[in-house]
PDB file of N, CA, C and O in Angstrom, chain B, residues numbered from 101:
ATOM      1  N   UNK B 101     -94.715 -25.795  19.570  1.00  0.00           N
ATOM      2  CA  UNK B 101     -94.365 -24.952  18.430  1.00  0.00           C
ATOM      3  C   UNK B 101     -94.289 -23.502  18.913  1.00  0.00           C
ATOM      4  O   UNK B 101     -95.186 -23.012  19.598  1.00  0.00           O
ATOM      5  N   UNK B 102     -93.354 -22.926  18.593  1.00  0.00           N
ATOM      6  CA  UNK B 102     -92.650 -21.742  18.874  1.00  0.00           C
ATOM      7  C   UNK B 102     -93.730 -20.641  18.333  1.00  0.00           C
ATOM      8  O   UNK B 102     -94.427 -21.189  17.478  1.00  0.00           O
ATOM      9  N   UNK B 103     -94.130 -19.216  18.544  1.00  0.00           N
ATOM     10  CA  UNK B 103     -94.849 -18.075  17.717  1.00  0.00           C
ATOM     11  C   UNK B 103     -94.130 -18.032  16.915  1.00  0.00           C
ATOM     12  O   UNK B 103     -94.711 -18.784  16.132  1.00  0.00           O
ATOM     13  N   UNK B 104     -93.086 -17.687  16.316  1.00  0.00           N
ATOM     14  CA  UNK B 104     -92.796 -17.955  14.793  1.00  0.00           C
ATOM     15  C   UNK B 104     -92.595 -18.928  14.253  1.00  0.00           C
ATOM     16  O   UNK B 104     -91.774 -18.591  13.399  1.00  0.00           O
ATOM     17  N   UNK B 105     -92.790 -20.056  14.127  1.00  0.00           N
ATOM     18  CA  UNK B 105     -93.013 -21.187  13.654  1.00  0.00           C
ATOM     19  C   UNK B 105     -94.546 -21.152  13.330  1.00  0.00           C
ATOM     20  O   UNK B 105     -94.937 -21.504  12.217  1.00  0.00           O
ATOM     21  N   UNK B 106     -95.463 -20.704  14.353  1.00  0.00           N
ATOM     22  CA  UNK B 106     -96.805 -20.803  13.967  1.00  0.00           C
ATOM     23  C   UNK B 106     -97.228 -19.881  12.746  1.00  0.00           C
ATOM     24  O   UNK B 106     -98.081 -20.085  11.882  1.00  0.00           O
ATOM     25  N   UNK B 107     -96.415 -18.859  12.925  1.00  0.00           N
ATOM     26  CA  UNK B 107     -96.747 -17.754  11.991  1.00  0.00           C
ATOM     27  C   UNK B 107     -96.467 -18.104  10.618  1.00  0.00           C
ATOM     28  O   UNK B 107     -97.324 -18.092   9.734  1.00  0.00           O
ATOM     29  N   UNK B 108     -95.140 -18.447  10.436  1.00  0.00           N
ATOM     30  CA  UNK B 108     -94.503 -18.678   9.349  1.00  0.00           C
ATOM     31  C   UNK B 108     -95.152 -20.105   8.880  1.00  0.00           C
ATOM     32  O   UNK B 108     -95.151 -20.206   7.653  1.00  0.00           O
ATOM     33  N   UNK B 109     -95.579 -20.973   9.408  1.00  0.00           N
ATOM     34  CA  UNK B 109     -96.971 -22.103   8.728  1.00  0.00           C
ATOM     35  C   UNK B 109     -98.218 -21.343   8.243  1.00  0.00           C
ATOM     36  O   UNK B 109     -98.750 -21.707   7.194  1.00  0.00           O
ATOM     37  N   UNK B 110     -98.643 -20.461   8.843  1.00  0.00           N
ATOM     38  CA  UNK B 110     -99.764 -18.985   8.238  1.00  0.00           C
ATOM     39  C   UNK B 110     -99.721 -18.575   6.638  1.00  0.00           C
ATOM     40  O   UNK B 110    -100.431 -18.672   5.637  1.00  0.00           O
ATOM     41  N   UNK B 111     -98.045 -17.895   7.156  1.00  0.00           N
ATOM     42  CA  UNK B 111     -97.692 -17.542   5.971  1.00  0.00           C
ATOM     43  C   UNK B 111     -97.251 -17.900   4.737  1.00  0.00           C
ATOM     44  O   UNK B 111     -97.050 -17.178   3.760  1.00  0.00           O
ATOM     45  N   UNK B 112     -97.098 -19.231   4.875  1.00  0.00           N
ATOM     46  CA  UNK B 112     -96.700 -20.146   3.969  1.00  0.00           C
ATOM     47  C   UNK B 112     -98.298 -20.374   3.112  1.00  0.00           C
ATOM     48  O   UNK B 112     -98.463 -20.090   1.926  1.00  0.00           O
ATOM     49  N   UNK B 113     -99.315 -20.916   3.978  1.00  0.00           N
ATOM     50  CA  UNK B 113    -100.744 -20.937   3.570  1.00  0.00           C
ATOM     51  C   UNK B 113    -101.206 -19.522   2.400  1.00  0.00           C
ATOM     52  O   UNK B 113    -101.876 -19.749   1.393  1.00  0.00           O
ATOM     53  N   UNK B 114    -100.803 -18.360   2.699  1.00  0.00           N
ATOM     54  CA  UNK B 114    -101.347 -17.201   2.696  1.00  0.00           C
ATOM     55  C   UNK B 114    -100.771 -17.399   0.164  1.00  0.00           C
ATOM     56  O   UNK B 114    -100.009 -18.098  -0.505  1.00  0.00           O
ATOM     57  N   UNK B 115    -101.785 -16.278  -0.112  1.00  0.00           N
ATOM     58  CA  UNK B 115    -101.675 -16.283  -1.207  1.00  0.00           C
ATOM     59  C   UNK B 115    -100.250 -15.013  -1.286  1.00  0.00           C
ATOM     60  O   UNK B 115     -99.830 -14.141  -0.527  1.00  0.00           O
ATOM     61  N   UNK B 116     -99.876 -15.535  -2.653  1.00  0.00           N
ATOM     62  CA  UNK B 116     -97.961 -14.430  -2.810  1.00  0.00           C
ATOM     63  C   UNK B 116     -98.613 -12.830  -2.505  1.00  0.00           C
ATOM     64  O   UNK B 116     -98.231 -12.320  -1.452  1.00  0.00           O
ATOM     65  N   UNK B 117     -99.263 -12.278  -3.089  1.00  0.00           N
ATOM     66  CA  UNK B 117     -99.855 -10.806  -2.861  1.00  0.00           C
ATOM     67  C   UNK B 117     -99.797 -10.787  -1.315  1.00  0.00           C
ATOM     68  O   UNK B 117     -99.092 -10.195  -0.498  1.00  0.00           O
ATOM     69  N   UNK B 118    -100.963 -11.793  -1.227  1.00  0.00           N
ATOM     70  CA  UNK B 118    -101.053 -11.429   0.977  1.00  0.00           C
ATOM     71  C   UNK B 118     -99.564 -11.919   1.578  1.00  0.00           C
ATOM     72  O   UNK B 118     -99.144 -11.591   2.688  1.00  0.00           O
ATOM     73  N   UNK B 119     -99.051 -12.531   0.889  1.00  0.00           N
ATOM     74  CA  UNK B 119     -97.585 -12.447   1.583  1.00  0.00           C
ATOM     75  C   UNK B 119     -96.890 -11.100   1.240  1.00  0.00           C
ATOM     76  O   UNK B 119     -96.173 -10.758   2.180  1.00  0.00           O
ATOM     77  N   UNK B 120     -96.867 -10.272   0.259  1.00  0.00           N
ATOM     78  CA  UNK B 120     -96.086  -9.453   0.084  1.00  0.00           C
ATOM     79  C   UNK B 120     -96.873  -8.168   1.081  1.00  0.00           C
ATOM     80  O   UNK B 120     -96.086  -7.346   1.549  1.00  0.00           O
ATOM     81  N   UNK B 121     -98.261  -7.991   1.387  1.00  0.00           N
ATOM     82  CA  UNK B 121     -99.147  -7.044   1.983  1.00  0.00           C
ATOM     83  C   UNK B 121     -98.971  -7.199   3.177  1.00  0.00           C
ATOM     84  O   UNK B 121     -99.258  -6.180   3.804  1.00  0.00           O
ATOM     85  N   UNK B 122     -98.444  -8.447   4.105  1.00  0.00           N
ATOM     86  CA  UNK B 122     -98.236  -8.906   5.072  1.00  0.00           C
ATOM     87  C   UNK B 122     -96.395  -8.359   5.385  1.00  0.00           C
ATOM     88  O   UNK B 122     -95.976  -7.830   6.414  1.00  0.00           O
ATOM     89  N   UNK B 123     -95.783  -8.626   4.428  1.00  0.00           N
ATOM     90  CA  UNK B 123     -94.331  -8.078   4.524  1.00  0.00           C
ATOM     91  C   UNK B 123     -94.216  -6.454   4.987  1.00  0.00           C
ATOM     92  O   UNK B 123     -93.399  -5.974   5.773  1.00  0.00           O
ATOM     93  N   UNK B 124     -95.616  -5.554   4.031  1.00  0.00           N
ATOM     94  CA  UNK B 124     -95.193  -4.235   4.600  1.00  0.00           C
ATOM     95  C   UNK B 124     -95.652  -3.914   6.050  1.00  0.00           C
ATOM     96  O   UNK B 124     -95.129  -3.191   6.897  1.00  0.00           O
ATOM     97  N   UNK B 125     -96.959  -4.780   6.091  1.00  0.00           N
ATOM     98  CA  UNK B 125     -97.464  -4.830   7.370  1.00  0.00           C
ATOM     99  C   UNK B 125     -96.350  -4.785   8.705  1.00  0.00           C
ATOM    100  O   UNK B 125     -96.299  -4.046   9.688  1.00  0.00           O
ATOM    101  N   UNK B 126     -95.413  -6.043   8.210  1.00  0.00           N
ATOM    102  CA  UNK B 126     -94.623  -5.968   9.337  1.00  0.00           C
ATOM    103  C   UNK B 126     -93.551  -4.562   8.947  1.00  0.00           C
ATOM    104  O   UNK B 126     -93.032  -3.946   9.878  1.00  0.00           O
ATOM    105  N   UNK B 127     -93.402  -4.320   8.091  1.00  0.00           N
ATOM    106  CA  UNK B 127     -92.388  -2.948   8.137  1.00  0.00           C
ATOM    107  C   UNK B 127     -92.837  -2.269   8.711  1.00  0.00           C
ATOM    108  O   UNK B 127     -92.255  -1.752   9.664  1.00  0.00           O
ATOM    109  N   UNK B 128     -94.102  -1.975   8.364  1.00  0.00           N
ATOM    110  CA  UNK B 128     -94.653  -0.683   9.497  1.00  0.00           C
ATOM    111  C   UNK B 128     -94.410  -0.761  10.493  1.00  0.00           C
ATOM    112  O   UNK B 128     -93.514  -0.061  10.965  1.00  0.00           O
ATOM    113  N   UNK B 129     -95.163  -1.722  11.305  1.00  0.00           N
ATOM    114  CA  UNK B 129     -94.965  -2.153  12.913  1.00  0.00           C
ATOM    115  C   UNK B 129     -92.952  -2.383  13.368  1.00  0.00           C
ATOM    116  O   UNK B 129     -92.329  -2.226  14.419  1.00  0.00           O
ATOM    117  N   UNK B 130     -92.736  -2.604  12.639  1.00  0.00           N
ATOM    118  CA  UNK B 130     -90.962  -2.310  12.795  1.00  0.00           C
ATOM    119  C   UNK B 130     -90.704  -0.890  13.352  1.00  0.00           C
ATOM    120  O   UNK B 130     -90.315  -0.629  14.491  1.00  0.00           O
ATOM    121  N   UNK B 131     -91.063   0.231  12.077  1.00  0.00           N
ATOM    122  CA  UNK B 131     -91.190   1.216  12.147  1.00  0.00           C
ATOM    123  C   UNK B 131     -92.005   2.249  13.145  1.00  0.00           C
ATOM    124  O   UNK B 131     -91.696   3.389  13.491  1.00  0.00           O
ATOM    125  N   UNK B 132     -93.083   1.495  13.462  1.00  0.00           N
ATOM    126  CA  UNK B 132     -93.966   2.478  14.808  1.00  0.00           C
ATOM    127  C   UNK B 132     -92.693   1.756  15.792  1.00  0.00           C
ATOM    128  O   UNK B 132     -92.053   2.648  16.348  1.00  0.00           O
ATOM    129  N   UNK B 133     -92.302   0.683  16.052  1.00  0.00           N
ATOM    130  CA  UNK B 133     -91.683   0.422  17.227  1.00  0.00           C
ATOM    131  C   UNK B 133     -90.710   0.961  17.545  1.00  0.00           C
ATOM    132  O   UNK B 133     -90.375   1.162  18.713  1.00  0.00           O
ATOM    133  N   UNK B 134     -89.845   1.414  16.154  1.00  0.00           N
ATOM    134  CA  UNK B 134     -88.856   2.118  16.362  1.00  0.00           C
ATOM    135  C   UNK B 134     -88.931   3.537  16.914  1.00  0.00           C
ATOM    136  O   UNK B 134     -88.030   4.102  17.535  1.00  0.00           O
ATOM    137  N   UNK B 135     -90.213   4.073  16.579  1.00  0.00           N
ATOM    138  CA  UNK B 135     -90.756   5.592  16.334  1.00  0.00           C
ATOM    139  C   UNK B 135     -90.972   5.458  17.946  1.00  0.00           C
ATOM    140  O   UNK B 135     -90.530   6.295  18.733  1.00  0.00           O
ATOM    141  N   UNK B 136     -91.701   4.309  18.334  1.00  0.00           N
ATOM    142  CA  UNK B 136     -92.075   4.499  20.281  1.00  0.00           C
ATOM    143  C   UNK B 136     -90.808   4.530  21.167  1.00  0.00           C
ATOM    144  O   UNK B 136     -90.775   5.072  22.271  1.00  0.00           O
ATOM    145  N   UNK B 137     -89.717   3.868  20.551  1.00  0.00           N
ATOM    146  CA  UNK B 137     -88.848   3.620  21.678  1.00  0.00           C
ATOM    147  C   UNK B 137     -87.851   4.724  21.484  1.00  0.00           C
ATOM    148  O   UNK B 137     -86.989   4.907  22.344  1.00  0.00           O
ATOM    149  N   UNK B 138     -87.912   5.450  20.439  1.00  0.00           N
ATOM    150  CA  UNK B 138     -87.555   6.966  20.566  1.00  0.00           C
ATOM    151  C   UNK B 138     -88.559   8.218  21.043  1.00  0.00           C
ATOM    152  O   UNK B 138     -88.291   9.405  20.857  1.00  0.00           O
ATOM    153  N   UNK B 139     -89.385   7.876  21.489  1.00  0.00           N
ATOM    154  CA  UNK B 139     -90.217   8.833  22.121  1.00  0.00           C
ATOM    155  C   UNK B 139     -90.262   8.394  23.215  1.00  0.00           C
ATOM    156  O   UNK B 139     -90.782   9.175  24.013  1.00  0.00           O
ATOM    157  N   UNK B 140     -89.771   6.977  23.836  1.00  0.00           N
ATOM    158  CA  UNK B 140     -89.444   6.462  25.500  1.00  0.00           C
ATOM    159  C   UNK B 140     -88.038   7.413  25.659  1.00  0.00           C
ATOM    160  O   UNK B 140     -87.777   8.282  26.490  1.00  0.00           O
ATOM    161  N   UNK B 141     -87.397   6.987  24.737  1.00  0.00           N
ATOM    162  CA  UNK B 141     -86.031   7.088  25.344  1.00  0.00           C
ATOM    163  C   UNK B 141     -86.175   8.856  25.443  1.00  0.00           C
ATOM    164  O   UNK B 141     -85.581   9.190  26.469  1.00  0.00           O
ATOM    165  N   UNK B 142     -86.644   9.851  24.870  1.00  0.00           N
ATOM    166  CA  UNK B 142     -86.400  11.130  24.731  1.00  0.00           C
ATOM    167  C   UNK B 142     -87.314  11.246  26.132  1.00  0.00           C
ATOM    168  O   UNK B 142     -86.882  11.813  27.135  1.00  0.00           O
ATOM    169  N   UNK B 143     -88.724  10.587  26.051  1.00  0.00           N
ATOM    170  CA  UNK B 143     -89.035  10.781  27.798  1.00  0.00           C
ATOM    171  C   UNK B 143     -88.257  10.887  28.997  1.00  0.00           C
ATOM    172  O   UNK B 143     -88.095  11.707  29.901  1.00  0.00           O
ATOM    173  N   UNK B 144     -87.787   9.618  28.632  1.00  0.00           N
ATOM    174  CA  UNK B 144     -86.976   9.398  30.007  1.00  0.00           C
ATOM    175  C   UNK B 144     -85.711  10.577  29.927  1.00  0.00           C
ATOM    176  O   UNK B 144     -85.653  11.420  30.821  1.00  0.00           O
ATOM    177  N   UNK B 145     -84.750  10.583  28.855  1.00  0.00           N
ATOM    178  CA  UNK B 145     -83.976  11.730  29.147  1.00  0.00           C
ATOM    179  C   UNK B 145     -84.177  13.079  29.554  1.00  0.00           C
ATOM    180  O   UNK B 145     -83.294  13.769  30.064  1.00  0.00           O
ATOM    181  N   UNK B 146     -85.749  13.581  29.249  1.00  0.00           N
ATOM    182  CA  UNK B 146     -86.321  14.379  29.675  1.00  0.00           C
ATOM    183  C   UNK B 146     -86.746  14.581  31.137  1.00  0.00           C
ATOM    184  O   UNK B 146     -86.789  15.628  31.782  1.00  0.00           O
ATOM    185  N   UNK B 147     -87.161  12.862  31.638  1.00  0.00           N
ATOM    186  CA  UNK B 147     -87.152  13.403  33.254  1.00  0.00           C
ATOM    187  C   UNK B 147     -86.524  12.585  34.137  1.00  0.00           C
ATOM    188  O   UNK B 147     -86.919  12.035  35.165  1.00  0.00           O
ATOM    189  N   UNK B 148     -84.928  12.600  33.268  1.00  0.00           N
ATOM    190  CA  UNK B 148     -84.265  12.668  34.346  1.00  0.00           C
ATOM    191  C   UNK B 148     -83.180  13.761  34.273  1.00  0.00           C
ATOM    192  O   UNK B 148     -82.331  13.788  35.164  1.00  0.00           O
ATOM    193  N   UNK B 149     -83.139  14.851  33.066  1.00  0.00           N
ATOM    194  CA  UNK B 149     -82.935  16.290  33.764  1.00  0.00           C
ATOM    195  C   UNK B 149     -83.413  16.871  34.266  1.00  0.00           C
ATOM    196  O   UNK B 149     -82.856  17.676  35.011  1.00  0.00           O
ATOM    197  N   UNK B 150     -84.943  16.773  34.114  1.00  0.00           N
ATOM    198  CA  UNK B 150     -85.661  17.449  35.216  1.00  0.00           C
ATOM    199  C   UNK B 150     -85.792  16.719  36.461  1.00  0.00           C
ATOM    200  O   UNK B 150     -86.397  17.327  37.344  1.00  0.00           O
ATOM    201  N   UNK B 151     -85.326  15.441  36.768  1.00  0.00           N
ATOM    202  CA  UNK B 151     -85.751  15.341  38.385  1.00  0.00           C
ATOM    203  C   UNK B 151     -85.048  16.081  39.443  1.00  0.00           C
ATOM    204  O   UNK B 151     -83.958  16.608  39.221  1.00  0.00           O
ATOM    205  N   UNK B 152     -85.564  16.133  40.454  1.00  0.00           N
ATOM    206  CA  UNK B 152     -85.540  17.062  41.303  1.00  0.00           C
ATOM    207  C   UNK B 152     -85.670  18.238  41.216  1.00  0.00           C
ATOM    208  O   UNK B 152     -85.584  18.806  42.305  1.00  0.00           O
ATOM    209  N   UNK B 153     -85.950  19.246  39.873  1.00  0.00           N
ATOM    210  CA  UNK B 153     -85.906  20.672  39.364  1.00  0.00           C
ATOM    211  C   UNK B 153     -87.245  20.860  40.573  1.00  0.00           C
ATOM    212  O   UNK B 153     -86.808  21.444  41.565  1.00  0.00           O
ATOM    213  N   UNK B 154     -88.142  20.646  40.649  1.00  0.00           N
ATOM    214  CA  UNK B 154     -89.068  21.023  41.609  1.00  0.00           C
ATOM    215  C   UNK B 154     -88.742  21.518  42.903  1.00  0.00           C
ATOM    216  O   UNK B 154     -88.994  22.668  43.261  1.00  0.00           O
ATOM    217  N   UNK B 155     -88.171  20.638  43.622  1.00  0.00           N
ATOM    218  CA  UNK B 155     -87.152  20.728  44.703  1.00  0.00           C
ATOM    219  C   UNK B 155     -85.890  21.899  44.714  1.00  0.00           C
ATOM    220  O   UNK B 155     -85.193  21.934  45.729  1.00  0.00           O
ATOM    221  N   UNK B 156     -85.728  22.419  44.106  1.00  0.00           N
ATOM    222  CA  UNK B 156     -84.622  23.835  44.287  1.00  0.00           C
ATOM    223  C   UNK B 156     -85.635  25.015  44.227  1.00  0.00           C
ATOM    224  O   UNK B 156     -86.779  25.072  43.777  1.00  0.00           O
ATOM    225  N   UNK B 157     -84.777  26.007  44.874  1.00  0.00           N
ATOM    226  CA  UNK B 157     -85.410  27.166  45.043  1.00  0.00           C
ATOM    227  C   UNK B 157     -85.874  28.202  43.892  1.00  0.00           C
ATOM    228  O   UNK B 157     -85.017  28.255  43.010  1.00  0.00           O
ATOM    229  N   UNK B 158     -86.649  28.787  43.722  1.00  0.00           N
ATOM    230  CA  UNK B 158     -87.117  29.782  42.738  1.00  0.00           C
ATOM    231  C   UNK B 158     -85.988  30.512  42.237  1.00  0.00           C
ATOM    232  O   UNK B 158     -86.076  31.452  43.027  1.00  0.00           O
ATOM    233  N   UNK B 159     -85.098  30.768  41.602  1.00  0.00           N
ATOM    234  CA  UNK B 159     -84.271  32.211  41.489  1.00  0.00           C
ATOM    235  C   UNK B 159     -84.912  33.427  41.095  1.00  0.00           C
ATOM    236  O   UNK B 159     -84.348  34.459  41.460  1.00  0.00           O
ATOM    237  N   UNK B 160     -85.881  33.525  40.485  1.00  0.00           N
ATOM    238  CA  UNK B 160     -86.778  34.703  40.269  1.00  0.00           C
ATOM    239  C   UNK B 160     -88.475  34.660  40.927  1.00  0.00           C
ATOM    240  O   UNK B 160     -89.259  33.743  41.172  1.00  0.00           O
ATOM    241  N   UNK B 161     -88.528  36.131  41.043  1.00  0.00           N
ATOM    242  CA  UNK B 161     -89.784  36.114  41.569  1.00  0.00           C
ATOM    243  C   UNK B 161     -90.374  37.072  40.113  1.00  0.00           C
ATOM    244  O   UNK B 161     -89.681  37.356  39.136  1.00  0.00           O
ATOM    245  N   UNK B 162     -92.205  37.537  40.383  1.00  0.00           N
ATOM    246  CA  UNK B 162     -92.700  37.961  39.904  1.00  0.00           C
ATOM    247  C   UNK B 162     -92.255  39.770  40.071  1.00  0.00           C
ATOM    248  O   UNK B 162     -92.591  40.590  39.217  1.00  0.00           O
ATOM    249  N   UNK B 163     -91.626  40.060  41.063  1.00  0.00           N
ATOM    250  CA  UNK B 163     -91.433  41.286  41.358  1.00  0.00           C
ATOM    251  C   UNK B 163     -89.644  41.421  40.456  1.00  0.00           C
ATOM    252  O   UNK B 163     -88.938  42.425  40.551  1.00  0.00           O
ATOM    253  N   UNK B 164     -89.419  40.684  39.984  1.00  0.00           N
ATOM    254  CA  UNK B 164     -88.080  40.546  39.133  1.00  0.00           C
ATOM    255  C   UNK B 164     -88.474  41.351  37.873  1.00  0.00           C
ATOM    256  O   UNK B 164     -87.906  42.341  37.410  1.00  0.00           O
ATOM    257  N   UNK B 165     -89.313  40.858  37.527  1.00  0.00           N
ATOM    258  CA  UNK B 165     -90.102  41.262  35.938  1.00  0.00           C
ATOM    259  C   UNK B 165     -89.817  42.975  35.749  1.00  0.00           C
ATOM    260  O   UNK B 165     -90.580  43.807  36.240  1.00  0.00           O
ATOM    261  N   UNK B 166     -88.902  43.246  35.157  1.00  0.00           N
ATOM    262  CA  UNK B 166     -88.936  44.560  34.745  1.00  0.00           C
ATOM    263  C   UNK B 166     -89.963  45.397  33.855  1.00  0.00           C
ATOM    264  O   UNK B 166     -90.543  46.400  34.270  1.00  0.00           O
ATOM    265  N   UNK B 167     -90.139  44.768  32.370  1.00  0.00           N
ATOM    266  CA  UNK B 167     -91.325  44.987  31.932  1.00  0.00           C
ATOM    267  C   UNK B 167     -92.246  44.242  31.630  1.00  0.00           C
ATOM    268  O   UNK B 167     -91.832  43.162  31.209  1.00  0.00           O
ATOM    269  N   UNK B 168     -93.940  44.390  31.671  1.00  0.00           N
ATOM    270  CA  UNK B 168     -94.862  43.774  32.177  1.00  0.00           C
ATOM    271  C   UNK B 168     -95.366  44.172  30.565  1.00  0.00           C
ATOM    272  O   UNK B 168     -95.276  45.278  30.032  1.00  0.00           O
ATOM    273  N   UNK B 169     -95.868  43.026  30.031  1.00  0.00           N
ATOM    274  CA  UNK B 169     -97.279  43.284  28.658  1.00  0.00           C
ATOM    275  C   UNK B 169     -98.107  42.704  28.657  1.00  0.00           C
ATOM    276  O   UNK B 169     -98.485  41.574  28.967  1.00  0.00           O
ATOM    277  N   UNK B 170     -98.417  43.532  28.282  1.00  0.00           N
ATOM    278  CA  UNK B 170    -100.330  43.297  28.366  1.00  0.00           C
ATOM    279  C   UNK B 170    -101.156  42.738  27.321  1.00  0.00           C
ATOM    280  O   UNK B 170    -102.372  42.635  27.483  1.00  0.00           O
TER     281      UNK B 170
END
């Protein structure tokens, strides 16, 4: 027997309320999953404009700084 097959024998057991409390349950977790794999994907686009940025040379130094605050 398949994980959803097992589940859905669960849920069949389960009283109509805990089926409907169980329905948002899974919306949520839909929803965080969606929410993680947009915070992967913005990672990764993030370092892979920055790869190699380490590796090139400085274009400015500290002696560049025209005005200094304090």
């Amino acid at each position: 027997m398949t994980l959803d097959e097992k589940i859905y024998q669960y849920v069949r057991k389960l009283p109509y309320s805990f089926q409907e409390e169980l329905f948002d349950f899974v919306q949520y977790l839909l929803t965080k999953a969606e929410q993680q794999e947009k915070q992967d994907w913005a990672f990764l686009s993030l370092s892979s404009a920055m790869r190699e940025m380490e590796d090139e040379p400085e274009l400015y130094s500290m002696s560049d700084i025209k005005v200094a605050f304090a």
